[in-house]
PyMOL Python script that loads the backbone (N, CA, C, O; Angstrom):
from pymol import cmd

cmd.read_pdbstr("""\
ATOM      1  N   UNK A   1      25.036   0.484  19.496  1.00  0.00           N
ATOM      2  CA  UNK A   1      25.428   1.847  19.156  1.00  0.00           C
ATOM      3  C   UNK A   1      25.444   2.038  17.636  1.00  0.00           C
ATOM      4  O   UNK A   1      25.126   3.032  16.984  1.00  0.00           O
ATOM      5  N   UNK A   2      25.968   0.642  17.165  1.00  0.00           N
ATOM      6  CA  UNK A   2      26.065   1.241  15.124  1.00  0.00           C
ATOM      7  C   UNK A   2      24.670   1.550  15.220  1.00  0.00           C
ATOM      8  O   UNK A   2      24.414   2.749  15.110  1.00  0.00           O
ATOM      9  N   UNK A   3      23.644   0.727  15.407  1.00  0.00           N
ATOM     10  CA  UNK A   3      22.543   0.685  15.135  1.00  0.00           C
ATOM     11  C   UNK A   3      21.575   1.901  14.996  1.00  0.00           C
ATOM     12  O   UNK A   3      20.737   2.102  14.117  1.00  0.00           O
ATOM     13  N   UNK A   4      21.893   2.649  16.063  1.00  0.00           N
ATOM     14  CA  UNK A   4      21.240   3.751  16.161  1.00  0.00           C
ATOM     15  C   UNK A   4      22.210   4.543  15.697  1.00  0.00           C
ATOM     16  O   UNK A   4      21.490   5.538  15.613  1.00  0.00           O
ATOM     17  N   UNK A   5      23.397   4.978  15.274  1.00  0.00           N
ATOM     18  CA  UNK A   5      24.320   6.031  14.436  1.00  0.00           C
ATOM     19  C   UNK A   5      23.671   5.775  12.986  1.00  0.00           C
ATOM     20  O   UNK A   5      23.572   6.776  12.276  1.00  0.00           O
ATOM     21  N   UNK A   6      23.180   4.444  12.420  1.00  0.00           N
ATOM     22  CA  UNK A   6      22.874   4.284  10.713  1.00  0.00           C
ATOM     23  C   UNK A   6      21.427   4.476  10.885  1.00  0.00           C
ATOM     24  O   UNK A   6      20.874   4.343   9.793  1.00  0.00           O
ATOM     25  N   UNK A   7      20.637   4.726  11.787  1.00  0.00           N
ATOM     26  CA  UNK A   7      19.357   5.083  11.668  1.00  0.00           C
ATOM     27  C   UNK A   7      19.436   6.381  11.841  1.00  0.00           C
ATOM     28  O   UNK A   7      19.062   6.952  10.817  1.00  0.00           O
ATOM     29  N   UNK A   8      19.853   7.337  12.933  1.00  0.00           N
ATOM     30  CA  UNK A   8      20.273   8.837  12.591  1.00  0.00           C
ATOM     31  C   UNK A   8      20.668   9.681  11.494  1.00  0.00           C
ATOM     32  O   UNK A   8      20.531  10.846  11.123  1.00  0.00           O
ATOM     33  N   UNK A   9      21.323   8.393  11.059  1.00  0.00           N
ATOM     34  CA  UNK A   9      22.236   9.048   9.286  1.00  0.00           C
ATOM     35  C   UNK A   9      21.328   8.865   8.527  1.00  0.00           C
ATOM     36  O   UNK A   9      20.928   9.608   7.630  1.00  0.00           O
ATOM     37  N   UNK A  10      20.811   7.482   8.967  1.00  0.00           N
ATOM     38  CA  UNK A  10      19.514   7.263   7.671  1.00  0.00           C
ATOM     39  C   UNK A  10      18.471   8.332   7.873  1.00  0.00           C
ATOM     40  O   UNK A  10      17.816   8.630   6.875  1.00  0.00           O
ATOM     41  N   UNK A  11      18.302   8.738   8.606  1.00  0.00           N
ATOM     42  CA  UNK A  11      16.717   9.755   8.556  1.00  0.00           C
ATOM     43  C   UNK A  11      17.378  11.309   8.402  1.00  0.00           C
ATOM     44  O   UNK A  11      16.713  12.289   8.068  1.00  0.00           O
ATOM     45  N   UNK A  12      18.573  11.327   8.660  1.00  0.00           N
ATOM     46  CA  UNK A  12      19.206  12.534   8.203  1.00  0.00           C
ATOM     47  C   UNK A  12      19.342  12.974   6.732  1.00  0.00           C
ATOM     48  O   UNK A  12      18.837  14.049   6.409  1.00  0.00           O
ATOM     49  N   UNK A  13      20.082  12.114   5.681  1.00  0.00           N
ATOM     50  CA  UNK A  13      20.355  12.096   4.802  1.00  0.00           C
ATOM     51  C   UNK A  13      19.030  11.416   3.983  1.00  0.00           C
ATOM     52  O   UNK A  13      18.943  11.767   2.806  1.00  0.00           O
ATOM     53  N   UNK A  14      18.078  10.560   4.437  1.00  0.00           N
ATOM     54  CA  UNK A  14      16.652  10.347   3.756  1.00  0.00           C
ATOM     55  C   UNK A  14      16.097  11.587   3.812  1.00  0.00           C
ATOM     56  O   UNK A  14      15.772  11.942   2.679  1.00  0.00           O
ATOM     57  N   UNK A  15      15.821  12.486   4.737  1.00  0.00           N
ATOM     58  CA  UNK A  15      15.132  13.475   4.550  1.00  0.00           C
ATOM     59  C   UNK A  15      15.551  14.149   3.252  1.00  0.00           C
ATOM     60  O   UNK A  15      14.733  14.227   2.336  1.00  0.00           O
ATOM     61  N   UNK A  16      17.059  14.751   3.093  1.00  0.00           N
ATOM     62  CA  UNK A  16      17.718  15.651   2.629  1.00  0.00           C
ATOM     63  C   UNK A  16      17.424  14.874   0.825  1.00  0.00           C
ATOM     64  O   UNK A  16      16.980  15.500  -0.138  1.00  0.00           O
ATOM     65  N   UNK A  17      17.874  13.254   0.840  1.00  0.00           N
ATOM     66  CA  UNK A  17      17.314  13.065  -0.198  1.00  0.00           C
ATOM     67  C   UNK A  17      15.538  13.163  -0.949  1.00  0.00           C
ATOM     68  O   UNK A  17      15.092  13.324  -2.085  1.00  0.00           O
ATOM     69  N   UNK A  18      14.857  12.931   0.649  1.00  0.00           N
ATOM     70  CA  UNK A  18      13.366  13.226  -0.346  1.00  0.00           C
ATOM     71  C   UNK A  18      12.702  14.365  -0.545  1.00  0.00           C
ATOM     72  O   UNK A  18      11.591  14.583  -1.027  1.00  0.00           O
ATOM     73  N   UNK A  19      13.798  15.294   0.032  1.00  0.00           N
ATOM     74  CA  UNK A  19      12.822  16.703  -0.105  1.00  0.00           C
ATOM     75  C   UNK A  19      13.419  17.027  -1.775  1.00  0.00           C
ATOM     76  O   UNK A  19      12.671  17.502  -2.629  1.00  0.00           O
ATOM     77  N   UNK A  20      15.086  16.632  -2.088  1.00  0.00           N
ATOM     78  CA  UNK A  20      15.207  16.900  -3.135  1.00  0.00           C
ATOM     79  C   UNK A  20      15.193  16.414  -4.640  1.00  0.00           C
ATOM     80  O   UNK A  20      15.462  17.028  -5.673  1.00  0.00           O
ATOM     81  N   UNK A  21      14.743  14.962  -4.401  1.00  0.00           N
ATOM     82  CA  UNK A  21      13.949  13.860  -5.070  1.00  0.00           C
ATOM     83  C   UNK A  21      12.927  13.906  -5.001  1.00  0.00           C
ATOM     84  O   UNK A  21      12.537  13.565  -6.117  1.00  0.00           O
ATOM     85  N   UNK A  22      11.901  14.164  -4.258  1.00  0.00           N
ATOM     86  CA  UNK A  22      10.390  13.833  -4.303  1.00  0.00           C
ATOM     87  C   UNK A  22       9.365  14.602  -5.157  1.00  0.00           C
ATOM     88  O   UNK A  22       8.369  14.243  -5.784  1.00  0.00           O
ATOM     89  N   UNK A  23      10.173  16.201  -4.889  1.00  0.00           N
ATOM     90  CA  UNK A  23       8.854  17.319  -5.582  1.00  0.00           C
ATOM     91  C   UNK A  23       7.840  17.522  -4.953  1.00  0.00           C
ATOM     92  O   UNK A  23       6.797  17.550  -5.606  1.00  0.00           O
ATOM     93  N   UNK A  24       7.779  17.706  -3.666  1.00  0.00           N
ATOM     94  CA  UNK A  24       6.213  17.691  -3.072  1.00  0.00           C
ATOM     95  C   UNK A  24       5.525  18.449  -3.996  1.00  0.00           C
ATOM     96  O   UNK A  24       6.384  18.844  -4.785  1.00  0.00           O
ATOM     97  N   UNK A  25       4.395  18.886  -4.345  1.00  0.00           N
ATOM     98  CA  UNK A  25       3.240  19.924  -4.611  1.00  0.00           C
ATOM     99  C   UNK A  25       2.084  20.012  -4.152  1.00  0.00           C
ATOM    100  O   UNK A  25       1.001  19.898  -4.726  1.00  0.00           O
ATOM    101  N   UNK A  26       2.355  20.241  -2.988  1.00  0.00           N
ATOM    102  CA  UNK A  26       1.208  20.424  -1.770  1.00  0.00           C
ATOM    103  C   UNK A  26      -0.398  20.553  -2.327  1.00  0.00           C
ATOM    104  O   UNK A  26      -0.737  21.253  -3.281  1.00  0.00           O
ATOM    105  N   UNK A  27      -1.018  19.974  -1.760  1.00  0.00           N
ATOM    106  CA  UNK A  27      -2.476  19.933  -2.524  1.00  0.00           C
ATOM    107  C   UNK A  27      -3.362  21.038  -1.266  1.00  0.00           C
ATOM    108  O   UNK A  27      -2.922  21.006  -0.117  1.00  0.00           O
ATOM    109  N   UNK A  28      -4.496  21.898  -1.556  1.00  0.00           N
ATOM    110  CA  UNK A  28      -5.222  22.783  -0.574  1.00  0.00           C
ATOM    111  C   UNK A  28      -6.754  22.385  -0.810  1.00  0.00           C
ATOM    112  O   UNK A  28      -7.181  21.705  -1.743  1.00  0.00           O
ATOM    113  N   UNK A  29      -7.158  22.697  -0.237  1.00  0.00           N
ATOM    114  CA  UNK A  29      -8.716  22.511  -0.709  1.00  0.00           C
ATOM    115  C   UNK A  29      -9.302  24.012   0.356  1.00  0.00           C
ATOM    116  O   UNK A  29      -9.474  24.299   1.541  1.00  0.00           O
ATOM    117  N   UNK A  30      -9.404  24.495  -0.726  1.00  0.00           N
ATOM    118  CA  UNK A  30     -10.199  26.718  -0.467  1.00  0.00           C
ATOM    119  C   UNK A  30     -12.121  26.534  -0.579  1.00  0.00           C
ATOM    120  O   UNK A  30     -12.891  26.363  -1.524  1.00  0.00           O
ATOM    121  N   UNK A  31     -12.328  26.703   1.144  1.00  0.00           N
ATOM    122  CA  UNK A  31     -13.821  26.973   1.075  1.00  0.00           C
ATOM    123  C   UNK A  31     -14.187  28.117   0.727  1.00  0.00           C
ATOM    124  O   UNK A  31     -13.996  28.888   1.667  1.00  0.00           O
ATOM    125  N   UNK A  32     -14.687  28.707  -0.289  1.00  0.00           N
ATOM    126  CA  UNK A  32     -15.049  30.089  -0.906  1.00  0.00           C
ATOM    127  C   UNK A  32     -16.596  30.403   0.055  1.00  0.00           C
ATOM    128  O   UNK A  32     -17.571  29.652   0.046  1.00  0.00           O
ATOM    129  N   UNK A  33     -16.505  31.405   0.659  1.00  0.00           N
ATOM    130  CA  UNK A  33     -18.046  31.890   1.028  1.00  0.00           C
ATOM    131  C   UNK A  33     -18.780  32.757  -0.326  1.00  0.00           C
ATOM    132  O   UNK A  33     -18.162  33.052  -1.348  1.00  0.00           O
ATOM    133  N   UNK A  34     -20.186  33.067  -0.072  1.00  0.00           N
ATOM    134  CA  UNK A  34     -20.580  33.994  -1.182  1.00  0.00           C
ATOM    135  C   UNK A  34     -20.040  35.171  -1.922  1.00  0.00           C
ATOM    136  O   UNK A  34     -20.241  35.519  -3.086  1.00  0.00           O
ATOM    137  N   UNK A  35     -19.233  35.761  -0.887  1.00  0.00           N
ATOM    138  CA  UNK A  35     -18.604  37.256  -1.887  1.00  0.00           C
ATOM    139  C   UNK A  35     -17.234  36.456  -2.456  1.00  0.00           C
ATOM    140  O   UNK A  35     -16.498  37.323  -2.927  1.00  0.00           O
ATOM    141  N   UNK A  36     -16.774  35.457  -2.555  1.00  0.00           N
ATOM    142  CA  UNK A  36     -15.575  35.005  -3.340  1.00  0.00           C
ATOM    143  C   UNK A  36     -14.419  35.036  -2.011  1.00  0.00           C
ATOM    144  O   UNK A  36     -13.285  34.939  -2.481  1.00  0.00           O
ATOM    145  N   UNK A  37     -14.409  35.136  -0.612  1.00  0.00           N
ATOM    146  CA  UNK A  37     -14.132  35.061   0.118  1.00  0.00           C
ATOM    147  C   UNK A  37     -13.535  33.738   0.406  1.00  0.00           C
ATOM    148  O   UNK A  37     -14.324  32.801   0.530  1.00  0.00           O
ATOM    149  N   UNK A  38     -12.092  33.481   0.549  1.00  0.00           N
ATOM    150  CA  UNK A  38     -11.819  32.130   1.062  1.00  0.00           C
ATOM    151  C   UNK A  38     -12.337  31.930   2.923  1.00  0.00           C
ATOM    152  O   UNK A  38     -12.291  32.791   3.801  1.00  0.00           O
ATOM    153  N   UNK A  39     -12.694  30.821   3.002  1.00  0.00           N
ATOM    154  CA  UNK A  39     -13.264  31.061   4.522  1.00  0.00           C
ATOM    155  C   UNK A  39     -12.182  30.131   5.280  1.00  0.00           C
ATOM    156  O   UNK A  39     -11.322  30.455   6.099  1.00  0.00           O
ATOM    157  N   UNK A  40     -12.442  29.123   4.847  1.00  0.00           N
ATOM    158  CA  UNK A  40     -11.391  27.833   5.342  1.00  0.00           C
ATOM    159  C   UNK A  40     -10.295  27.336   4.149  1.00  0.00           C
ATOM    160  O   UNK A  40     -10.566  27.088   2.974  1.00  0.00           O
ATOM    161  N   UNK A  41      -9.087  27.274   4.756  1.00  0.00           N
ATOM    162  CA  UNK A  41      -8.415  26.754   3.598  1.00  0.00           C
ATOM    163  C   UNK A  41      -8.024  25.205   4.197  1.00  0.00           C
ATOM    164  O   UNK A  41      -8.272  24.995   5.384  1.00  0.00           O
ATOM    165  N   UNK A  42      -7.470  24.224   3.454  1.00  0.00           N
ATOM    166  CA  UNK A  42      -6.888  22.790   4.411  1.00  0.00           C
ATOM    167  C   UNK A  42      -6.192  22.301   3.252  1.00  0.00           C
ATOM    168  O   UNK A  42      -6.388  22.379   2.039  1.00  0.00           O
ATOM    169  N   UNK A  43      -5.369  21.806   3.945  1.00  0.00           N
ATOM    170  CA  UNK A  43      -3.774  21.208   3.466  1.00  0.00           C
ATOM    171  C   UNK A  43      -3.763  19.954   3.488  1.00  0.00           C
ATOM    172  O   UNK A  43      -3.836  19.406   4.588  1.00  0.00           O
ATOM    173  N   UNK A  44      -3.671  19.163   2.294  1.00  0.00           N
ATOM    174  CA  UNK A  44      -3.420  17.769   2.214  1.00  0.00           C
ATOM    175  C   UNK A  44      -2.157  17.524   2.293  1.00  0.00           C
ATOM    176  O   UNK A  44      -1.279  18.372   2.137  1.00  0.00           O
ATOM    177  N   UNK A  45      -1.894  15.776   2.661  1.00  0.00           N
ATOM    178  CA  UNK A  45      -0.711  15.507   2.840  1.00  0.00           C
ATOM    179  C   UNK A  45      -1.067  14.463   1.888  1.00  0.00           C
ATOM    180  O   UNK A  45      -2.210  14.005   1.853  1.00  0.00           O
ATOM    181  N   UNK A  46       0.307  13.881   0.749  1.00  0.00           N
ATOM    182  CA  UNK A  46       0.291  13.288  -0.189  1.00  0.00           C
ATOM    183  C   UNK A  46       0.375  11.964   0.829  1.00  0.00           C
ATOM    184  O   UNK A  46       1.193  12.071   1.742  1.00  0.00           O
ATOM    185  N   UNK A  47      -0.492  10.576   0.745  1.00  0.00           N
ATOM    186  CA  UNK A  47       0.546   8.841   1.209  1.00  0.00           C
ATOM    187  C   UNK A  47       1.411   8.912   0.345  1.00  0.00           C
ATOM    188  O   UNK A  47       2.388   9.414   0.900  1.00  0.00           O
ATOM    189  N   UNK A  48       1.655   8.693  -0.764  1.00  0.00           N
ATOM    190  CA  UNK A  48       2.373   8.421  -1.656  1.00  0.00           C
ATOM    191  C   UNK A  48       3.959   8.956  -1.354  1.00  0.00           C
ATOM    192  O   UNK A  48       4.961   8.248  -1.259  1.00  0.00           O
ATOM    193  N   UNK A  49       3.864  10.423  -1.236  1.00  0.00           N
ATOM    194  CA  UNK A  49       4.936  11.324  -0.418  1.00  0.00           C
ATOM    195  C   UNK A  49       6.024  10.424   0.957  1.00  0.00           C
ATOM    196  O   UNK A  49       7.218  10.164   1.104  1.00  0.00           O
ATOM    197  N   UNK A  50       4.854  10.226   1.662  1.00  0.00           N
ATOM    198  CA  UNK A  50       5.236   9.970   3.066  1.00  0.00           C
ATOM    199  C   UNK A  50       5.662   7.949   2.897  1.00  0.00           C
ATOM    200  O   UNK A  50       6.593   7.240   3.278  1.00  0.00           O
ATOM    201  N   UNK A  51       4.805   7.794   2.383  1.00  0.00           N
ATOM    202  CA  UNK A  51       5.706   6.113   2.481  1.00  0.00           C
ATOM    203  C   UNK A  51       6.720   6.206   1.662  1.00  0.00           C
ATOM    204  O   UNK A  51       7.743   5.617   2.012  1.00  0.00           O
ATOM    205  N   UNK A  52       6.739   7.015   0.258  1.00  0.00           N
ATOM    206  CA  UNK A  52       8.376   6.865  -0.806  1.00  0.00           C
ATOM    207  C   UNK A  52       9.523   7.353   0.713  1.00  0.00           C
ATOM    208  O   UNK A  52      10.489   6.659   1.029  1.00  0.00           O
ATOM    209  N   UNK A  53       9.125   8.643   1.459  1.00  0.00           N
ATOM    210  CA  UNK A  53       9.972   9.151   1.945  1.00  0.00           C
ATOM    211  C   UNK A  53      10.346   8.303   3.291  1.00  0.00           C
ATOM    212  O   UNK A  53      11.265   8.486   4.089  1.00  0.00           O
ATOM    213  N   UNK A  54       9.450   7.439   3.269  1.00  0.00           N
ATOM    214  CA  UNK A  54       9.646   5.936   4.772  1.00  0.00           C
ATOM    215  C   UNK A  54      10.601   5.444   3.657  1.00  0.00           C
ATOM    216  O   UNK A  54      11.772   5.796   3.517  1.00  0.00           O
ATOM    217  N   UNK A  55      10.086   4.797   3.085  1.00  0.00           N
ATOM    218  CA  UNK A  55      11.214   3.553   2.073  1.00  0.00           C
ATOM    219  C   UNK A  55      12.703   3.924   1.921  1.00  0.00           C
ATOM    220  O   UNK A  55      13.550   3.045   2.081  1.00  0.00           O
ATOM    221  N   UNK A  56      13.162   5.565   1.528  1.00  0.00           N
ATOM    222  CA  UNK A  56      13.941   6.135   1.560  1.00  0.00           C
ATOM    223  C   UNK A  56      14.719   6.064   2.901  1.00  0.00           C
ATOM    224  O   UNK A  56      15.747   5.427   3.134  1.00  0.00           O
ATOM    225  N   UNK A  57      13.972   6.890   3.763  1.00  0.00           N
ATOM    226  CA  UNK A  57      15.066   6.809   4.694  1.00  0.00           C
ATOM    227  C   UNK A  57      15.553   4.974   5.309  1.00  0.00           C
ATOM    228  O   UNK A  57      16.693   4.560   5.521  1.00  0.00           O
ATOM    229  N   UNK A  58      14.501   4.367   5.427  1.00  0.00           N
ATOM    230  CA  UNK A  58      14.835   2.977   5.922  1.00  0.00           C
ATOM    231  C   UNK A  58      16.270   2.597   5.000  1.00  0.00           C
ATOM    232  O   UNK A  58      17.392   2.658   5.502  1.00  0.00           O
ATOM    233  N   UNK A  59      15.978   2.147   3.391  1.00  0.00           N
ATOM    234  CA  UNK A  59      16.770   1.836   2.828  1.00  0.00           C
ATOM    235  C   UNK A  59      18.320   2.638   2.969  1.00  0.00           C
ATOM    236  O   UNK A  59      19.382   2.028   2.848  1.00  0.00           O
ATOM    237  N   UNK A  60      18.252   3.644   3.159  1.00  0.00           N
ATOM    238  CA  UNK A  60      19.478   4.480   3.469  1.00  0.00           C
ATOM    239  C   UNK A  60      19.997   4.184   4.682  1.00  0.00           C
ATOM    240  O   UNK A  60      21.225   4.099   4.716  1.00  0.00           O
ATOM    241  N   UNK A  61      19.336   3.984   5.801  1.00  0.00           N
ATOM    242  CA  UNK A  61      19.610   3.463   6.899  1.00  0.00           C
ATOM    243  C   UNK A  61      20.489   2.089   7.031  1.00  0.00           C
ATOM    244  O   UNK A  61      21.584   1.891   7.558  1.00  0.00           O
ATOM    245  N   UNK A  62      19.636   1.267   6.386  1.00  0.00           N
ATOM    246  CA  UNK A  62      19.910  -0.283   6.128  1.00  0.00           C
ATOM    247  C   UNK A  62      21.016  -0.456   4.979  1.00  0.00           C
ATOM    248  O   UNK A  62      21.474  -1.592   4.863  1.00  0.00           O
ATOM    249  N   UNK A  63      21.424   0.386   4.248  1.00  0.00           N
ATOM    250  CA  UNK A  63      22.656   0.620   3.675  1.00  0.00           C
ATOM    251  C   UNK A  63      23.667   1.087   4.691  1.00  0.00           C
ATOM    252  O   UNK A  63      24.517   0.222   4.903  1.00  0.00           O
ATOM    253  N   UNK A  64      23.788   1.918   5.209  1.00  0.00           N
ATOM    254  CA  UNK A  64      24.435   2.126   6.260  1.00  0.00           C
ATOM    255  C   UNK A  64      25.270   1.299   7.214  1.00  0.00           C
ATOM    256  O   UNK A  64      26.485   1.198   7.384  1.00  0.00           O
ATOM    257  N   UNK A  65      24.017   0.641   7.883  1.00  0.00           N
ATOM    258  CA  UNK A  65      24.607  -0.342   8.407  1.00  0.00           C
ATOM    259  C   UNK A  65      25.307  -1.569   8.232  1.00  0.00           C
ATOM    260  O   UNK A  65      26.002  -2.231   9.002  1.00  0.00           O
ATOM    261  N   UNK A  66      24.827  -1.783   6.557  1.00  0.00           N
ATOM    262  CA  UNK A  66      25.814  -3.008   6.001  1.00  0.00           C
ATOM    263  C   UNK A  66      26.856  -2.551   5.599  1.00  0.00           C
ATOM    264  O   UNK A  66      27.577  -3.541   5.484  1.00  0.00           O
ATOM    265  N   UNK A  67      27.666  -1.301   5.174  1.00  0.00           N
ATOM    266  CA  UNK A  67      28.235  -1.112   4.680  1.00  0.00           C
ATOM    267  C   UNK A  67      29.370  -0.827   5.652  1.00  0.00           C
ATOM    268  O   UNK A  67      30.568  -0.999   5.430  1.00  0.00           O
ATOM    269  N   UNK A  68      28.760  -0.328   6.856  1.00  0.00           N
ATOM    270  CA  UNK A  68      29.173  -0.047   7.876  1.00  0.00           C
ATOM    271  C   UNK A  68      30.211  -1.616   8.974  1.00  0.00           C
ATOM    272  O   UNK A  68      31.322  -1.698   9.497  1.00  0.00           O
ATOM    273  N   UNK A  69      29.205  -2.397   8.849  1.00  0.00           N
ATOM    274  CA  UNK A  69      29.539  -3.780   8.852  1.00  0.00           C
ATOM    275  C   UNK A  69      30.958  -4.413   8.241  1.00  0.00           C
ATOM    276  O   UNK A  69      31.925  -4.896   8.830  1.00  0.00           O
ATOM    277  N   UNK A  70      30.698  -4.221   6.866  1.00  0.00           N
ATOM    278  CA  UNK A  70      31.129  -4.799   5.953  1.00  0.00           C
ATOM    279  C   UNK A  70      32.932  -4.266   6.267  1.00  0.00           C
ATOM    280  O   UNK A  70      33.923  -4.987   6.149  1.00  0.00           O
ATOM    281  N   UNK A  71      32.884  -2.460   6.779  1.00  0.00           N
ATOM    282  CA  UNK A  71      34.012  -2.155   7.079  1.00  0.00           C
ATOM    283  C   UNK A  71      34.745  -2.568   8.001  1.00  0.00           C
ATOM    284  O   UNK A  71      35.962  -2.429   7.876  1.00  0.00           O
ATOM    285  N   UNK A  72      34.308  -3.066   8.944  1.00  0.00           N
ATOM    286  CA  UNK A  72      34.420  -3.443  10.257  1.00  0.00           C
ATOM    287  C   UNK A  72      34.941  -4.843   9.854  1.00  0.00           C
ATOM    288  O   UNK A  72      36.151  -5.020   9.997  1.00  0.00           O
ATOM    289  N   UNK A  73      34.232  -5.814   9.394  1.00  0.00           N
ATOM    290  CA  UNK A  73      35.001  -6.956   9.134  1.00  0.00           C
ATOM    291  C   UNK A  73      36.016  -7.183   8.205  1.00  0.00           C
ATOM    292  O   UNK A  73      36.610  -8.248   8.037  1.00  0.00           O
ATOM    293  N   UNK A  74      36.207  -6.015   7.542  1.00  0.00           N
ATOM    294  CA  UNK A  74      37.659  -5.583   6.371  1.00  0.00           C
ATOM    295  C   UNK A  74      38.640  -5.649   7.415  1.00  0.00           C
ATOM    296  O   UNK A  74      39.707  -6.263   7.405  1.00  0.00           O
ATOM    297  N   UNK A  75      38.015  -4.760   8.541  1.00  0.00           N
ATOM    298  CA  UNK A  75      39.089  -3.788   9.368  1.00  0.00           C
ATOM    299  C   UNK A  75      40.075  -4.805  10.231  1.00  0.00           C
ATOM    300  O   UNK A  75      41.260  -4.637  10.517  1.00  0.00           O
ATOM    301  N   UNK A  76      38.947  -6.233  10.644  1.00  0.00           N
ATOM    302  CA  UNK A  76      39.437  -7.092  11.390  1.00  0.00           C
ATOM    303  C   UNK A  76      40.705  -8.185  10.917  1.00  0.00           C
ATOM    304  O   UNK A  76      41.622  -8.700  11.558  1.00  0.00           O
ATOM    305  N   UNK A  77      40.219  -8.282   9.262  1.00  0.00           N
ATOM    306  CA  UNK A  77      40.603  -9.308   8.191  1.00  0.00           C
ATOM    307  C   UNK A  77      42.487  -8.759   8.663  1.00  0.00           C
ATOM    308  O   UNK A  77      43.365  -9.574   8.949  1.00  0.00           O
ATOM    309  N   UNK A  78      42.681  -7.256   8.622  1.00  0.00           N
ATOM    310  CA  UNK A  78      43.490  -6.641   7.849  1.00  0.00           C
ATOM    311  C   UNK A  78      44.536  -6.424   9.008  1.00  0.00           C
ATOM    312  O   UNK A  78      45.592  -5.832   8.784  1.00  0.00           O
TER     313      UNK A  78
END
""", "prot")
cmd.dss("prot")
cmd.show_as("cartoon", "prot")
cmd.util.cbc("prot")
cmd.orient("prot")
């Protein structure tokens, strides 16, 4: 049960940190036809983006759970 409560938190609070740490700036690539007409537009997705924002949530996760741990065996000591 911890296990999956510090992975919930972790991808909760990873998100919330990489949207406001990361800066996306979405990249497009605009097919122009002859009259200056966009025809197709397409949306890149950054790797760089998406693994910082893996590393993030994992590590937040995996903090979690040690820390989480760590209380638990205070709790027992005490």
């Amino acid at each position: 049960m911890k296990i999956w409560i510090s992975l919930i938190a972790g991808l909760v609070i990873g998100v919330v940190l990489s949207y406001f740490f990361l800066n996306y700036n979405g990249s497009s690539i605009n097919e122009v036809g002859k009259n200056g007409e966009i025809i197709k537009t397409t949306n890149e997705l950054d790797f760089n983006l998406i693994t910082n924002s893996f590393l993030i949530i994992i590590s937040v996760s995996i903090l979690i759970y040690v820390f989480w741990t760590l209380v638990e065996k205070k709790g027992r000591e005490v």
